[in-house]
N, C-alpha and C positions, 0 to 999 in steps of 0.2 A: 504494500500500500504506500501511495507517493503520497506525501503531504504538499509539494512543492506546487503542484500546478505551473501556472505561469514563472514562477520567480527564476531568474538567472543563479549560477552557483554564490553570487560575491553576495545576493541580497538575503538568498538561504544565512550562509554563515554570518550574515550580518545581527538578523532574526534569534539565530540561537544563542548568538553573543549575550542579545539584549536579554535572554528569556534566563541565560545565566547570569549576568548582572543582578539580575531582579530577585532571581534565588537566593545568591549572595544575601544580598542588603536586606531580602525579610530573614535568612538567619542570624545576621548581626543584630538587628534589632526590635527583634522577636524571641528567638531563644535565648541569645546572651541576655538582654535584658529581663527573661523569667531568672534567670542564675542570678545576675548580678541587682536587686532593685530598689539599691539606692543612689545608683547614678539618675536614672530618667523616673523612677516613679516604678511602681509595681505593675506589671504586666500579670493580668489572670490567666486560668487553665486553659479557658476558651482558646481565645487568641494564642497562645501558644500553643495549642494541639492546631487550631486554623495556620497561623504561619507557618508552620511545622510542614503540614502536610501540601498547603499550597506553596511553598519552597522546593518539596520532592517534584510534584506534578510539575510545576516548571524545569526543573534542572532534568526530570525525564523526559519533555517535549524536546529542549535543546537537544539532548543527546541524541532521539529520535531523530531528529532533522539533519543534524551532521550527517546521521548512519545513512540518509536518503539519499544522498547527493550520489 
């Protein structure tokens, strides 16, 4: 299954880039911030089980999209 459709190879890798950035930065400041919370304020289970898992589901999309090309 192609997820690419129209997109040329530079805008795929462009795409996965972004969708791992974004993984990144909700585990910095969603999981460290449940561990650590007295720097930004306390982060509940909620949000941390949510960015947790919408972290994974993005960093599987990237990898998925590399794996396409």
């Amino acid at each position: 299954m192609k997820m690419t459709g129209k997109l040329n190879k530079e805008q795929v890798e462009s795409i996965s880039k972004f969708f791992a950035d974004v993984s990144k930065l909700l585990i910095a400041s969603v999981v460290i911030g449940f561990f650590i919370p007295n720097v930004a304020g306390s982060v509940d289970v909620i949000t941390f089980v949510g960015g947790s898992v919408l972290s994974i589901v993005l960093f599987t999309v990237s990898v998925i999209m590399l794996k396409s090309e």
